[in-house]
N, C-alpha and C positions, 0 to 999 in steps of 0.2 A: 597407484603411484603416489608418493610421498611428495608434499607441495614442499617445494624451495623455502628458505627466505627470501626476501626481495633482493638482499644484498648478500653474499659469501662468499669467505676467502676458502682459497682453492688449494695453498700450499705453506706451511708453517714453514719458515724461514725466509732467505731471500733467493729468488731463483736466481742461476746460473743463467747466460743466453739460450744455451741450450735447453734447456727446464722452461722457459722462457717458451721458446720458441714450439715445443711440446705440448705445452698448456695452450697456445692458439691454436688447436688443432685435436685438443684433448678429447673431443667427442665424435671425432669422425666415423671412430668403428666401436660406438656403444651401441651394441641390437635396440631394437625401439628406438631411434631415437634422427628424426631429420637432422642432420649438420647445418643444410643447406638454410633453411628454416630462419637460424640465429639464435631462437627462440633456447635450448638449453646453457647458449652462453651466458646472456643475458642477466643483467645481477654478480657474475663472477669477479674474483678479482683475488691480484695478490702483489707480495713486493717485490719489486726489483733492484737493481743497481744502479747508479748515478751514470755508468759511464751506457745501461741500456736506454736507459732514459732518453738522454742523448744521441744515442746510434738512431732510434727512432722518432726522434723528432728529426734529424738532420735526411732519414729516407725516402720521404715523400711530404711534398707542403703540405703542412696540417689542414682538416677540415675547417676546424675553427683554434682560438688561441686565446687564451686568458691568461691573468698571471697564476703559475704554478699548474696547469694544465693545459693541454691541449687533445685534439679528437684525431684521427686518421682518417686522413682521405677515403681510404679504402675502406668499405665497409666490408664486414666479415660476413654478414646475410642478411638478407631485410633489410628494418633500419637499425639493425646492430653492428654498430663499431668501436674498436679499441681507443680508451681514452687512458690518458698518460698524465699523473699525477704527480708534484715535487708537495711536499708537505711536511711543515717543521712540528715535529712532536716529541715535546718534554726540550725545547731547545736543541732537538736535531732532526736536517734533516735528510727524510728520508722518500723514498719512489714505490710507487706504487701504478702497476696495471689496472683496467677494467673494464669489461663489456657491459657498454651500455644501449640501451634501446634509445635511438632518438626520437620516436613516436611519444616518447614523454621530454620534451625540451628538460626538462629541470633534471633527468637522469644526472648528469655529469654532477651537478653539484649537491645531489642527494644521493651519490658514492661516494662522494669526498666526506661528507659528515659520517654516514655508516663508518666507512676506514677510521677517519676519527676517533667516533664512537668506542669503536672495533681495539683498535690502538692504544685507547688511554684509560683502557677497562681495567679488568684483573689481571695479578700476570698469565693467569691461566685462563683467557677471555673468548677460546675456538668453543663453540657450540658440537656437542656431539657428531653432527653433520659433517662440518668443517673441518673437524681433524679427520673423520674417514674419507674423507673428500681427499684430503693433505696425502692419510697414509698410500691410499691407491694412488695419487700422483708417484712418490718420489716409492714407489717398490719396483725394482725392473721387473721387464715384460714376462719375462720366463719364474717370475713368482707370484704371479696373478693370470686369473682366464675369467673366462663364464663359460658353464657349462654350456654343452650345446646340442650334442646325441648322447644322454646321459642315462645308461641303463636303467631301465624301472627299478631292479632289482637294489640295485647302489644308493636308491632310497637320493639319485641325485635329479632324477625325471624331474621332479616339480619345480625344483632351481635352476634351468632351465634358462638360460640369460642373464643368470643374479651374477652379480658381481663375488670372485669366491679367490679368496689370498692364503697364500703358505703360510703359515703359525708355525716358529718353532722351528726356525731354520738353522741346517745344521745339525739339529739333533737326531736323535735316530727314532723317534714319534711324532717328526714334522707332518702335516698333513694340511689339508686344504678345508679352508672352512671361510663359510659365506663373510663376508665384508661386513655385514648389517648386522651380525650375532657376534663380534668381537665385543672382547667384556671390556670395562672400563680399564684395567688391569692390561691387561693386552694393548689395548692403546697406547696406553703411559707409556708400555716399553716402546714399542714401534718410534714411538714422537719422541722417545729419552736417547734412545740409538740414534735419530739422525742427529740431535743435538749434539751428541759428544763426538760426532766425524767435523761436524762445522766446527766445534772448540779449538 
């Protein structure tokens, strides 16, 4: 299995509540993988809206409260729980989610620098990972699977759980092809397409 970074964003743009609220939840039904655990959120993160921001700090009294962040109560597993970040970059600002492990106190504010980091890099600053992380977020369900009783013959038996997205939708040589062999070109579009529906 391929190791994380410590910190990664999860979704190129700003999520919707619903998008939002999909990404809390986003590893429930990935084979291999405990939900329960916390352990695959951990690290994760992405941006949000001023007005969710708000929705969720006003839902339940925060675990803890700084300025420009605070923690939830509720832990999502373990000691992982959603920390809720305001953060002025380039003189605006802007919000941001994130699953942190409290087992490390300093998590909260060693997200907030990554996101920084993350933020004030190139314009094009998603590490390979991060944008196929991105694309399998916002592709609806019925254009992504993992295989799972995957004929021998179909040369799909060994892929087997891999994560595997529609290429080329709409066309009439659409097909299904692993998440992790999309080429850099393929990407672009995936990430260039949401762009121009948010424009």
């Amino acid at each position: 299995m391929t190791a994380h970074p410590p910190f990664r964003k999860v979704l190129d743009g700003v999520a919707t509540r619903e998008q939002m609220f999909q990404l809390f939840s986003r590893h429930k039904d990935t084979p291999g993988i405990d939900p329960n655990s916390g352990t695959p959120y951990s690290g994760e993160w992405f941006e949000i809206t001023a007005s969710e921001y708000h929705f969720m700090l006003g839902l339940l009294p925060p675990l803890f409260m700084r300025t420009g962040m605070f923690g939830m109560s509720e832990y999502k597993a373990g000691n992982v729980t959603s920390v809720f970040f305001a953060i002025r970059i380039r003189r605006r600002e802007r919000w941001f989610h994130g699953f942190c492990d409290l087992t490390d106190r300093q998590s909260p504010d060693k997200m907030r620098a990554a996101i920084i980091a993350h933020e004030t890099g190139a314009s094009d600053s998603m590490t390979r990972s991060e944008k196929l992380e991105a694309i399998w977020n916002i592709t609806p369900v019925e254009l992504k699977g993992t295989p799972r009783n995957a004929d021998p013959e179909t040369g799909w038996a060994e892929h087997r759980g891999k994560r595997t997205i529609l290429v080329n939708a709409g066309r009439h040589d659409a097909a299904f092809k692993l998440l992790d062999d999309l080429s850099d070109l393929e990407i672009d579009e995936f990430l260039s397409k949401v762009r121009l529906r948010r424009s």
